[in-house]
PyMOL CGO cylinders between C-alpha atoms (Angstrom):
from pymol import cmd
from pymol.cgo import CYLINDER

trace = [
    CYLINDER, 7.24, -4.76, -6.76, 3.92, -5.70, -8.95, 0.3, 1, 1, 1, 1, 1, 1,
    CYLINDER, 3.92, -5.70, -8.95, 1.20, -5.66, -6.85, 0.3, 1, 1, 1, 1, 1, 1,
    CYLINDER, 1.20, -5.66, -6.85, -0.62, -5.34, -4.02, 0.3, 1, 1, 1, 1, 1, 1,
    CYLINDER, -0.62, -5.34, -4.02, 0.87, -8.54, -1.99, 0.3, 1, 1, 1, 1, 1, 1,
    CYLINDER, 0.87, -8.54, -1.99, 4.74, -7.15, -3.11, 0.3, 1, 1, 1, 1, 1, 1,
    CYLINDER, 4.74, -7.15, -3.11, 3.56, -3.81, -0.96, 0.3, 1, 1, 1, 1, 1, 1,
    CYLINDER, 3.56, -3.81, -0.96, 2.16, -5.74, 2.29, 0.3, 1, 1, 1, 1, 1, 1,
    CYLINDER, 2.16, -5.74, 2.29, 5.78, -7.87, 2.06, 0.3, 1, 1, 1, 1, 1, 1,
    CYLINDER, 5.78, -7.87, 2.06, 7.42, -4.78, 1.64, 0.3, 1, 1, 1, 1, 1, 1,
    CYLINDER, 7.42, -4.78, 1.64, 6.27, -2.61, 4.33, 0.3, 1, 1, 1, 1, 1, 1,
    CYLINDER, 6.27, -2.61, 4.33, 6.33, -6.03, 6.38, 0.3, 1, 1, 1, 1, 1, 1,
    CYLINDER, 6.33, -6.03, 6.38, 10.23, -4.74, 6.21, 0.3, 1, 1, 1, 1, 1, 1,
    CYLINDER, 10.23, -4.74, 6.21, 9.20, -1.79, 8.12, 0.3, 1, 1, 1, 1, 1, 1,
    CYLINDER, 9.20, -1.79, 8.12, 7.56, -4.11, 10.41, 0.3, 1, 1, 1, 1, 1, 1,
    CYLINDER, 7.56, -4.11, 10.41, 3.97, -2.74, 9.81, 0.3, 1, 1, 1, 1, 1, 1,
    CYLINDER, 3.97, -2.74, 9.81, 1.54, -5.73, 9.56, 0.3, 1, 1, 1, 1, 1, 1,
    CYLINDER, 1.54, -5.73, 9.56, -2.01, -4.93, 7.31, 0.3, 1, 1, 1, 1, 1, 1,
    CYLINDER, -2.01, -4.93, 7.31, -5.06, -6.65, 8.17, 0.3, 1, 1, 1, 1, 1, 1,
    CYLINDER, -5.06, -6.65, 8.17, -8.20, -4.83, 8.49, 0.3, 1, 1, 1, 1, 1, 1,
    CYLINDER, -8.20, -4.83, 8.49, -10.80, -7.16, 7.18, 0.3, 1, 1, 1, 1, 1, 1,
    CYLINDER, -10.80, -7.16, 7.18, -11.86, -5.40, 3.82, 0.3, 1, 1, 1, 1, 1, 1,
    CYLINDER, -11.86, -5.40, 3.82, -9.18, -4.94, 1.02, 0.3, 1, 1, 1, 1, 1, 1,
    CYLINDER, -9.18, -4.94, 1.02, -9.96, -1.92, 0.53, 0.3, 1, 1, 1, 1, 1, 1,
    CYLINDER, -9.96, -1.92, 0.53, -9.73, -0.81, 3.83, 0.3, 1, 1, 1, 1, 1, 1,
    CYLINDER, -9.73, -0.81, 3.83, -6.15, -2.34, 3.62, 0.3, 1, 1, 1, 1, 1, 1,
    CYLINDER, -6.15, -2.34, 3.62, -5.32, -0.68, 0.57, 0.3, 1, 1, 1, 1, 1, 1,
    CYLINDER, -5.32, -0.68, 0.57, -6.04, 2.79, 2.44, 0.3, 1, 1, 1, 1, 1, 1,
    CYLINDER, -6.04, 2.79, 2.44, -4.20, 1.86, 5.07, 0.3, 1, 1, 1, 1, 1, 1,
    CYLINDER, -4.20, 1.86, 5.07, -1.10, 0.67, 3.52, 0.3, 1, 1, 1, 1, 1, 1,
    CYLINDER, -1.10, 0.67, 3.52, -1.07, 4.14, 1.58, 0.3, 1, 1, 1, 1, 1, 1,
    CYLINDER, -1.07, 4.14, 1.58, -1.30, 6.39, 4.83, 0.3, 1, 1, 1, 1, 1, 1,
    CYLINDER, -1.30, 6.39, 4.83, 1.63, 3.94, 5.99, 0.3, 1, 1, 1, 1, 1, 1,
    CYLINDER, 1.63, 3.94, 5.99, 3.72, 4.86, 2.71, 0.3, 1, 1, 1, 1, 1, 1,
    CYLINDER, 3.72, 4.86, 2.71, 2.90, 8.59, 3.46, 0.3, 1, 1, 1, 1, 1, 1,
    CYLINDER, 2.90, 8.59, 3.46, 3.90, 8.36, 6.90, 0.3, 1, 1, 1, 1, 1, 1,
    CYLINDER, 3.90, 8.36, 6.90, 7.31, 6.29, 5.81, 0.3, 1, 1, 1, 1, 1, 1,
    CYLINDER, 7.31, 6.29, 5.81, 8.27, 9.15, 3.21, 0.3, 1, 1, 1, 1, 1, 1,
    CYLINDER, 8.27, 9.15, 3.21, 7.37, 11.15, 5.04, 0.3, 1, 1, 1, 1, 1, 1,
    CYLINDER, 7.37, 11.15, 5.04, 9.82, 10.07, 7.88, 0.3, 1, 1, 1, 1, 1, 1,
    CYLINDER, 9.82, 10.07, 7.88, 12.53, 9.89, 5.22, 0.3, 1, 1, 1, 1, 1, 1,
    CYLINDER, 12.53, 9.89, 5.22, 12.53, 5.87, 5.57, 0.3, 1, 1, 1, 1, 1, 1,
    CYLINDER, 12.53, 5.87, 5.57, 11.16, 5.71, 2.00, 0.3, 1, 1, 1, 1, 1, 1,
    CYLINDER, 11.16, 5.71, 2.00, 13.18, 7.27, -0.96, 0.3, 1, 1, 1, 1, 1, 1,
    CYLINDER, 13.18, 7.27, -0.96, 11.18, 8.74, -3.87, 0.3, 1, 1, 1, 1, 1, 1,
    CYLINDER, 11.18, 8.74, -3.87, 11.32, 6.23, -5.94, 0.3, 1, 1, 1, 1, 1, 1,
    CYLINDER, 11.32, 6.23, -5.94, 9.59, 3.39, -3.76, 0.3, 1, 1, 1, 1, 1, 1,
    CYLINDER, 9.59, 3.39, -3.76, 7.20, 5.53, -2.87, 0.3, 1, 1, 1, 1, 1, 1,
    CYLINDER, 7.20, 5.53, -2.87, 6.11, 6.58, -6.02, 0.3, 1, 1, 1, 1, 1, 1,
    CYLINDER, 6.11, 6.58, -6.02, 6.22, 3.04, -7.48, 0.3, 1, 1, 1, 1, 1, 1,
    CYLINDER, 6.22, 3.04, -7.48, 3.71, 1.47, -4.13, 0.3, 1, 1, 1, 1, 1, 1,
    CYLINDER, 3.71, 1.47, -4.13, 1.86, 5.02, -4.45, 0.3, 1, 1, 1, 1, 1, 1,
    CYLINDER, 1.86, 5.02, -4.45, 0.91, 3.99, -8.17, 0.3, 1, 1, 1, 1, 1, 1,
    CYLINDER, 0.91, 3.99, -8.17, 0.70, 0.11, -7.00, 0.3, 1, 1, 1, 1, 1, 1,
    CYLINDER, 0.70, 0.11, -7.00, -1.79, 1.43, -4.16, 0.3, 1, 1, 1, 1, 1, 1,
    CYLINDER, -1.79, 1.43, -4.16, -3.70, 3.69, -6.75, 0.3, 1, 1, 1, 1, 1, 1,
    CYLINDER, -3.70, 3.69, -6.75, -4.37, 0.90, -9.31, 0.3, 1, 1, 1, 1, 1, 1,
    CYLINDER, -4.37, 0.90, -9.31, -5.32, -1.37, -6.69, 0.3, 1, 1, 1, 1, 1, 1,
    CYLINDER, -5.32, -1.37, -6.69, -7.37, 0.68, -5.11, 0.3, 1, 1, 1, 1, 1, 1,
    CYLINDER, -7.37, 0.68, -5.11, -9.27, 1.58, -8.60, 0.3, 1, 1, 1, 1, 1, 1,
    CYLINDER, -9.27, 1.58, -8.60, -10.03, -1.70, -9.27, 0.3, 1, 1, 1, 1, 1, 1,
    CYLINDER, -10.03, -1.70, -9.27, -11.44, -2.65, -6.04, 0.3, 1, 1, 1, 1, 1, 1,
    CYLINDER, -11.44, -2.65, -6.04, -13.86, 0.48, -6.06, 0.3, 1, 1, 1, 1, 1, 1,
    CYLINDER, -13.86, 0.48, -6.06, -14.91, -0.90, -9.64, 0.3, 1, 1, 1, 1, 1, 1,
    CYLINDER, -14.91, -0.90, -9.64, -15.33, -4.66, -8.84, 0.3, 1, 1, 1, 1, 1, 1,
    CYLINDER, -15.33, -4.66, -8.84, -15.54, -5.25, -4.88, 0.3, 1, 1, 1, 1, 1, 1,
    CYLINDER, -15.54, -5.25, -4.88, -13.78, -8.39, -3.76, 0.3, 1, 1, 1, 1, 1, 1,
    CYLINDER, -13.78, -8.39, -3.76, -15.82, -8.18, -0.17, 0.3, 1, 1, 1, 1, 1, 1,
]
cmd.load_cgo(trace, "trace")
């Protein structure tokens, strides 16, 4: 898992489907998703810190240069 498309595919698994209309929107959604996962225990540490950092980067770099 790379980047942000890997993390919508992989919590696709989990059968939670993204699509709010602005990426960043979907970037904060798919991180109170992961949170809710872990939190569930469906998510072990590992994945969730490596779409946690995915999420972070992504979401960094869509605050600096807006896609929308």
């Amino acid at each position: 898992m790379k980047t942000f498309y890997d993390v919508l595919q992989y919590l696709k698994e989990f059968g939670v489907y993204i699509h709010v209309g602005k990426r960043l929107w979907d970037i904060e959604l798919a991180a109170l998703e992961v949170d809710n996962l872990y939190k569930t225990d469906i998510l072990n540490a590992k994945d969730y810190a490596t779409v946690k950092l995915i999420l972070s980067h992504e979401h960094t770099m869509e605050v600096e240069n807006p896609s929308d």
